[in-house]
C-alpha positions in Angstrom: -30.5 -82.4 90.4 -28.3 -84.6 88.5 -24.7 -83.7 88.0 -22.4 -85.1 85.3 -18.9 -83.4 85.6 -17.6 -80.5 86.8 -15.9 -77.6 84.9 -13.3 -74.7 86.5 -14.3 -71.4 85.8 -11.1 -69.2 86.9 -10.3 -71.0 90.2 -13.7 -72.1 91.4 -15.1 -75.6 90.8 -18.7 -75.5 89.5 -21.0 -78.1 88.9 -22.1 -78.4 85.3 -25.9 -79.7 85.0 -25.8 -81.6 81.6 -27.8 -84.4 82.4 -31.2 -82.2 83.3 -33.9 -81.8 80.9 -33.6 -77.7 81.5 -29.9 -77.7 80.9 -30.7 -79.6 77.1 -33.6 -76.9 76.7 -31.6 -73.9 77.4 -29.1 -75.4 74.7 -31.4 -75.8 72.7 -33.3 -72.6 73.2 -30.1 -70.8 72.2 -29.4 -73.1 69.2 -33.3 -71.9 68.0 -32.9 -68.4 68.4 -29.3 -67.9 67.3 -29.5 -68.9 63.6 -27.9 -66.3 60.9 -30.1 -64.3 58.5 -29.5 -61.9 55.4 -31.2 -58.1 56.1 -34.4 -57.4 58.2 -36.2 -60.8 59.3 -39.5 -59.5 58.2 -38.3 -58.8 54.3 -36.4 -62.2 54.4 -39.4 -64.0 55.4 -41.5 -62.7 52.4 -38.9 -63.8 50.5 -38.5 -66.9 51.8 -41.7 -67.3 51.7 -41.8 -66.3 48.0 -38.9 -68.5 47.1 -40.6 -71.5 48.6 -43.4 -70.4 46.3 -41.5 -70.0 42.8 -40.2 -73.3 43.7 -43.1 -75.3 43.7 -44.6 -73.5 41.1 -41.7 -73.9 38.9 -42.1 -71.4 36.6 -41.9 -67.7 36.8 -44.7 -66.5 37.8 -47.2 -64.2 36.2 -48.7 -62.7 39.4 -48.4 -63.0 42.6 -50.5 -61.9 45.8 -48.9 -61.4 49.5 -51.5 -61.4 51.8 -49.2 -60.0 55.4 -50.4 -59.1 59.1 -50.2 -55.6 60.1 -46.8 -55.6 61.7 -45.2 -57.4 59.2 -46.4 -54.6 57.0 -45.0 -51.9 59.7 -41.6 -54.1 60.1 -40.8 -54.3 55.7 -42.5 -50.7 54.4 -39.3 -49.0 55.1 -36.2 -51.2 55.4 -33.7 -51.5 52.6 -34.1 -55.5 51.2 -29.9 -56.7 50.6 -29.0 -57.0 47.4 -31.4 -55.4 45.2 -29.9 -52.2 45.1 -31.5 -50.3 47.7 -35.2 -51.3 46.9 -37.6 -51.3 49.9 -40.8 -52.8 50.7 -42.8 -56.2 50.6 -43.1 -56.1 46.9 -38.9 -55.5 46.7 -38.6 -58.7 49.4 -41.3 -60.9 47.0 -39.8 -60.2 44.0 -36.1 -60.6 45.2 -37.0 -64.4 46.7 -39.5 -65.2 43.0 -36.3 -64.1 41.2 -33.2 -65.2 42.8 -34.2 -67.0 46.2 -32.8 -70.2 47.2 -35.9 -71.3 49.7 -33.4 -74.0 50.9 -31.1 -71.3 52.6 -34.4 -70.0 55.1 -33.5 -66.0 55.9 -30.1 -66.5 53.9 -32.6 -66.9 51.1 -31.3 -63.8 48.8 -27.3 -64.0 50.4 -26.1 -65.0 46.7 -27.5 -62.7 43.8 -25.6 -61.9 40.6 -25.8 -58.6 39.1 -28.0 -59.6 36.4 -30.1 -61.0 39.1 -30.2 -57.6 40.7 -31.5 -55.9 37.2 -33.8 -58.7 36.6 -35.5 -58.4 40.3 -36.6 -54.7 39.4 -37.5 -55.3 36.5 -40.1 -58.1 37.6 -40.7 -55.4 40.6 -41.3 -52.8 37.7 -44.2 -54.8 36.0 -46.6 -54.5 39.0 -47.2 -58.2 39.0 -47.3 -58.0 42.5 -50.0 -57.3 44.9 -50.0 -56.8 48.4 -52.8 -57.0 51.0 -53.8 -56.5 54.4 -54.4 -60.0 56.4 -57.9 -60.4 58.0 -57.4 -62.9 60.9 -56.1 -63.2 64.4 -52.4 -63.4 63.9 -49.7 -60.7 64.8 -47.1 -62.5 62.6 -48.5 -64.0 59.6 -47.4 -63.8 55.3 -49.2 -66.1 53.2 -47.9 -65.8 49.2 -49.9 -66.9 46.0 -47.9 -67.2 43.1 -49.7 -68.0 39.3 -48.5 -69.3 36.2 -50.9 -69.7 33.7 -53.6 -71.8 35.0 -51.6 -73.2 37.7 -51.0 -71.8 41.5 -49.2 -72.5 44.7 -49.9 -71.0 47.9 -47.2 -70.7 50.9 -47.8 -69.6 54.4 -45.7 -68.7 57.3 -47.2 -68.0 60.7 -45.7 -66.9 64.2 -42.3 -67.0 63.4 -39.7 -66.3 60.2 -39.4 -69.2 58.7 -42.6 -71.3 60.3 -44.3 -72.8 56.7 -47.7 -74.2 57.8 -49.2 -74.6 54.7 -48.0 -75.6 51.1 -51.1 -75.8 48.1 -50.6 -76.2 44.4 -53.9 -76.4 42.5 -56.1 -77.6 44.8 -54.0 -79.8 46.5 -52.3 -79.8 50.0 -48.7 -80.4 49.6 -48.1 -79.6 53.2 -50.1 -78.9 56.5 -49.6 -78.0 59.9 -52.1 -75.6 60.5 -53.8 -77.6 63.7 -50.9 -76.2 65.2 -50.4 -72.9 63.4 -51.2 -71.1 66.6 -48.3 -72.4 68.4 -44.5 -71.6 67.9 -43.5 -75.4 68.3 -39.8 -74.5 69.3 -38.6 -75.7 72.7 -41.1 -74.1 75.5 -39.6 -70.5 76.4 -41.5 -70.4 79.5 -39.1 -72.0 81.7 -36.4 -69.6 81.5 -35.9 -67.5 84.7 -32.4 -65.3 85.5 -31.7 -67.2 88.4 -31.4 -70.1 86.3 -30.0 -68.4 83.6 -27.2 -67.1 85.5 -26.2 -70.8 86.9 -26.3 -71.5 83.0 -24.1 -69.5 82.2 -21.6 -69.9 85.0 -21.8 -73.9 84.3 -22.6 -74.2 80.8 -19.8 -77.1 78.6 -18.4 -74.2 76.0 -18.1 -76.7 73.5 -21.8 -77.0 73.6 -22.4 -73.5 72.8 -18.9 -72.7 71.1 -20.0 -73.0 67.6 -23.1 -71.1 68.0 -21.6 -68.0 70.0 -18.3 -68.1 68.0 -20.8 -67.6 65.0 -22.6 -64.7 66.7 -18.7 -62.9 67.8 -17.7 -63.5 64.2 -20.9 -62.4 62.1 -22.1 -59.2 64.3 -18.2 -57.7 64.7 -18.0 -58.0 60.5 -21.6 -56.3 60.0 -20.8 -53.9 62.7 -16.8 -52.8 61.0 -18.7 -52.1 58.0 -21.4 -49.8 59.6 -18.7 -47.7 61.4 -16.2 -47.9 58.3 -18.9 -47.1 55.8 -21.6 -44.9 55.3 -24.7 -46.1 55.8 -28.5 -44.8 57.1 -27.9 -42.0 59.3 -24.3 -43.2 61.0 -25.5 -43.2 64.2 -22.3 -45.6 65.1 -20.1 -42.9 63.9 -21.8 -40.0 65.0 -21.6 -41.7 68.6 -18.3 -41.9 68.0 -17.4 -38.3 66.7 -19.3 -36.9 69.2 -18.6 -38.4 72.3 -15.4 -39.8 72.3 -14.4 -43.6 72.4 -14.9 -44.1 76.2 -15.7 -47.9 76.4 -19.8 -46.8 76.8 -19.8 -45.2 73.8 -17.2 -47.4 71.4 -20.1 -50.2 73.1 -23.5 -47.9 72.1 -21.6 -47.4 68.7 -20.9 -51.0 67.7 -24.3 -52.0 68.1 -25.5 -48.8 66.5 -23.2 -49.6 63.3 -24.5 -52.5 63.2 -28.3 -51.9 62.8 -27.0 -48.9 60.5 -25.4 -51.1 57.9 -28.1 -53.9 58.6 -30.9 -51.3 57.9 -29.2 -49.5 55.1 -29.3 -53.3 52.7 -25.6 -54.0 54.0 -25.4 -57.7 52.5 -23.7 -59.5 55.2 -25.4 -61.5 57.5 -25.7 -61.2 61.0 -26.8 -64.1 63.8 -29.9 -63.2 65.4 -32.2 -63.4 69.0 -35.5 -64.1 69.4 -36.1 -63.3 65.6 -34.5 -60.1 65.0 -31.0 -59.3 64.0 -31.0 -56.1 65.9 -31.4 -57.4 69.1 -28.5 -60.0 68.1 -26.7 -57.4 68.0 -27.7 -55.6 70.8 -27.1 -58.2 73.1 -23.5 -59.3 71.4 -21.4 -56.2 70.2 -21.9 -54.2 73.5 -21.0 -57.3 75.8 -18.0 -57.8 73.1 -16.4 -54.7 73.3 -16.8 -54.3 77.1 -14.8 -57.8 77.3 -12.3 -56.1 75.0 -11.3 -53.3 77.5 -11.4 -55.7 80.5 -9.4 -57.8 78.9 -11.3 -61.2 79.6 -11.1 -64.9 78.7 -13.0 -65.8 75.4 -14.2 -68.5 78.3 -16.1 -65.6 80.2 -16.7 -63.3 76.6 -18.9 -67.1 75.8 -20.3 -66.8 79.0 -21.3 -63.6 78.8 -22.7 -63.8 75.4 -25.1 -66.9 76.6 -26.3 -65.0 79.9 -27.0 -62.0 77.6 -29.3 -63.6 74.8 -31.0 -66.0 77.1 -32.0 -62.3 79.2 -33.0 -60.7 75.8 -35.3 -64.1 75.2 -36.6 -64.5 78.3 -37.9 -61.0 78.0 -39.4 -61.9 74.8 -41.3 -64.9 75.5 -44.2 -62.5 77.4 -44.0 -59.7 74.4 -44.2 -62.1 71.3 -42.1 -61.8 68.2 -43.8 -58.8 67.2 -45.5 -55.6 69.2 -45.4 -52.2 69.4 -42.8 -52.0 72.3 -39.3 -51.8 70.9 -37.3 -55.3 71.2 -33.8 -53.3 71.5 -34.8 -52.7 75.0 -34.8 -56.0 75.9 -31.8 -56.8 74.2 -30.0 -53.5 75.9 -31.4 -54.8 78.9 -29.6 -58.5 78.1 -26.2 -56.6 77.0 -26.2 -54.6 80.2 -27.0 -58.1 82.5 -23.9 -59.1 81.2 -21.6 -56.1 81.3 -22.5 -56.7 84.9 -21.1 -60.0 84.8 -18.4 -59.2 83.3 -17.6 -57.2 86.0 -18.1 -59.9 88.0 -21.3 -59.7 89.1 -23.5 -62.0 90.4 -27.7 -62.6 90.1 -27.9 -60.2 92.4 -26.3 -57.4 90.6 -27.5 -58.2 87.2 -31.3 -58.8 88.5 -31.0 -54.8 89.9 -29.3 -53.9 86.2 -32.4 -55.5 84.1 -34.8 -53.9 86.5 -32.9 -50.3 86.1 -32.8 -50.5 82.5 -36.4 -51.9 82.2 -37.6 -49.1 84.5 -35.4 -46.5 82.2 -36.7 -47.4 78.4 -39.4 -49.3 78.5 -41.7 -46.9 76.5 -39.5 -46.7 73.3 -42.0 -47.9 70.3 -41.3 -50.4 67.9 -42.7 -48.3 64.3 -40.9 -50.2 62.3 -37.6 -51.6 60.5 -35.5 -48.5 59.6 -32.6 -46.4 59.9 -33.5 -45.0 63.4 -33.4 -48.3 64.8 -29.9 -47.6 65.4 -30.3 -44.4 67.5 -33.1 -46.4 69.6 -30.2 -49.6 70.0 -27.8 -46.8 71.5 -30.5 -45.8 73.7 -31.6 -49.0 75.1 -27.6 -49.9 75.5 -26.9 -47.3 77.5 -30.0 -48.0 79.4 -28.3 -51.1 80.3 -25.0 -49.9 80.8 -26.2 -47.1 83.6 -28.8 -49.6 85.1 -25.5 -51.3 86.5 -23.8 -48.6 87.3 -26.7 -47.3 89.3 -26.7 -50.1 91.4 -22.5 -50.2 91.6 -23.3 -46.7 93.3 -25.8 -48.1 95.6 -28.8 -46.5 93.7 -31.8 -48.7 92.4 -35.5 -48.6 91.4 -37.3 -49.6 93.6 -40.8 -51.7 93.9 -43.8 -49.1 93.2 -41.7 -47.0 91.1 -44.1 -47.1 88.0 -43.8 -50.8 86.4 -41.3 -51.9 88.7 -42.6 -54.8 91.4 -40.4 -56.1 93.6 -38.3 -59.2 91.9 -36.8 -59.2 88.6 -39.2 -62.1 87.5 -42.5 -59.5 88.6 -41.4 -56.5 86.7 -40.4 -58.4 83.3 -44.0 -60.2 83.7 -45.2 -56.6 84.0 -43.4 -55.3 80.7 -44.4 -58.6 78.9 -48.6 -57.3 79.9 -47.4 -53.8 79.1 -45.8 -55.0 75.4 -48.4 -57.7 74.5 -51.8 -56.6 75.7 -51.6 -52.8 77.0 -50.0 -51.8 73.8 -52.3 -53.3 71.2 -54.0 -50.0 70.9 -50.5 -48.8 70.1 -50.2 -51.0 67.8 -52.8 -49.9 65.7 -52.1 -46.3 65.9 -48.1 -46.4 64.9 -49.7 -49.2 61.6 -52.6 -46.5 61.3 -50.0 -43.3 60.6 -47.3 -45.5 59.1 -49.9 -47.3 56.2 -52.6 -45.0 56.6 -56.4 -45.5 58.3 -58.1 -46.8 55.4 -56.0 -49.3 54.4 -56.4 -50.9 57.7 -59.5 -49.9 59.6 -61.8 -52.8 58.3 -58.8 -55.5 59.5 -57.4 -54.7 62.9 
């Protein structure tokens, strides 16, 4: 290994890795994954999607056609879209990005809409100009638009991840293609992360490499998360946290990420920064971690620290599960935040391998059934999932290999939840999209 310079961390000298490939990958992985968004991912992407579509079009169009995969239809059927006062659904997210998206701001697509804007996107809502169908083809994460005007037609699809266009057509014509490669996510190979070397990231990592996009994260999530607990939004689970159990550091840490997802699921229009595709586990893995640096009164050094040893946990745990699944991506973001309460307590691999295989072992069966206001109770849930898997192993008590999913190693047990999210809950899958959109709708397609 190649060493360029060193940094000091407190009063210990550690070698910072800057000149290996993994070092440029992990920067990079984070600068991928922690990109700022406008409401639920899902919604945004249809109306990204739809923007991209109006655009090319350039007319208003006359009808349009979503064509989405079954979990995108799970992740948008019940989440309030921002600014469109309060509407819901995949025909509300299409009809917000045809009337007032900007497809060059990606998932900050609908962050500036004007009143009349607002009025005009129910209206177009209101004519039933827009159709919506069930997908019939092999991908988990897919939302292909048609938009006509008149004779003409443009066709935009995304695949695998939010804002992944692989395919533009106007009239018969390929304006853009990438669909050789549709089935892979080409963003920088996930597959090398491991928490050993995560941990040595985050101990050696140049802040000024990370600083703008963590500062971004502490500043976007804390303003989104003020104005879930000052305001009333969803079912409050922030406040109700807060009312009901005091303001003990665990529970002010369960409530700010609660808050969060309350506001964010409730059509609060402020952005957040999110991981691995989903602003609730950006927030899951930042506002816990911030508020614990709070009471321990730590450098913004170690709070950055933190934060990069937290989301590269959450994403590593994601890379096996996939963007989308039936298994509920808070937990791996609860597991992150808790990795990194440990370090903040200054624990080491050892200690915050034991608290991601606690937590893991704790909530690993909570079901993803959708974007919606009890996302926020299930955030609270994973947190403190994360926050008692350290403390169990502060107090010398652990899970231990055999005990259900848990192997022995951190790296064996997250392998076993990634074959327990991706292929052992598929079935589950299909039975939380059956009772959510009912089993005619989707029998024939999944």
């Amino acid at each position: 290994m190649k060493y360029r310079k060193t940094i000091l961390i407190g009063k210990e000298e550690k070698n910072l890795k800057t000149t290996d490939l993994k070092y440029k990958s992990y920067v990079q992985i984070l600068k991928e994954e922690l990109i700022p968004a406008m409401g639920c991912t899902e919604p945004i992407a249809i109306a990204y999607a739809s923007a991209k579509a109006r655009e090319i079009l350039e007319n208003l169009p006359d009808k349009v056609v979503v064509d989405a995969s079954a979990n995108i239809i799970k992740n948008v059927k019940s989440v309030v879209v921002p600014n469109t006062d309060c509407l819901k659904g995949i025909e509300a997210a299409t009809a917000a990005g045809i009337v007032a998206g900007n497809a060059e701001k990606k998932l900050e697509c609908i962050a500036e809409v004007t009143e009349e804007q607002k009025r005009c996107i129910k209206e177009y809502m209101n004519k039933n100009l827009i159709n919506v169908n069930l997908a019939d083809n092999q991908f988990i994460f897919y939302i292909q638009v048609t938009a006509y005007y008149k004779d003409s037609y443009v066709i935009v699809r995304i695949t695998n991840y939010h804002t992944n266009i692989v395919y533009i057509e106007k009239d018969k014509e390929t304006i853009f293609s990438k669909e050789s490669e549709s089935l892979k996510e080409d963003l920088t190979d996930k597959k090398l992360l491991n928490v050993q070397d995560i941990v040595d990231f985050a101990n050696t990592v140049d802040i000024d490499d990370i600083r703008q996009i963590i500062g971004k994260q502490i500043e976007y999530n804390t303003k989104i998360s003020d104005e879930g607990l000052n305001n009333n939004y969803g079912a409050n689970i922030g406040r109700v946290l807060l009312t009901s159990y005091g303001d003990d550091v665990k529970i002010r840490a369960k409530a700010r990420a609660a808050a969060g997802s309350d506001a964010r699921m409730g059509g609060c229009e402020l952005p957040v920064v999110i991981v691995s595709g989903s602003g609730n586990q950006g927030m899951t893995a930042s506002l816990p971690v911030i508020e614990y640096a709070k009471e321990l009164k730590v450098s913004e050094e170690k709070l950055y620290r933190a934060l990069v040893l937290s989301n590269l946990v959450t994403i590593h745990q994601k890379t096996g599960i996939g963007r989308l699944s039936a298994y509920c991506g808070a937990v791996c973001a609860g597991c992150g935040s808790g990795a990194a309460i440990a370090y903040l307590y200054g624990g080491g691999y050892k200690e915050i391998c034991h608290t991601i295989v606690n937590a893991l072992a704790i909530v690993s069966g909570i079901i993803c059934d959708g974007a919606k206001a009890s996302c926020a109770a299930k955030i609270a849930a994973a947190v403190d999932a994360g926050i008692l898997g350290y403390h169990m192993y502060k107090s010398g008590q652990q899970f231990r290999d055999g005990d259900g999913i848990v192997t022995k190693g951190v790296e064996a047990t997250i392998t076993n939840v990634g074959h327990l999210a991706k292929d052992g809950m598929k079935q589950t899958d299909k039975e939380i999209i059956s009772i959510m959109i009912g089993k005619n709708k989707i029998k024939k397609n999944i």
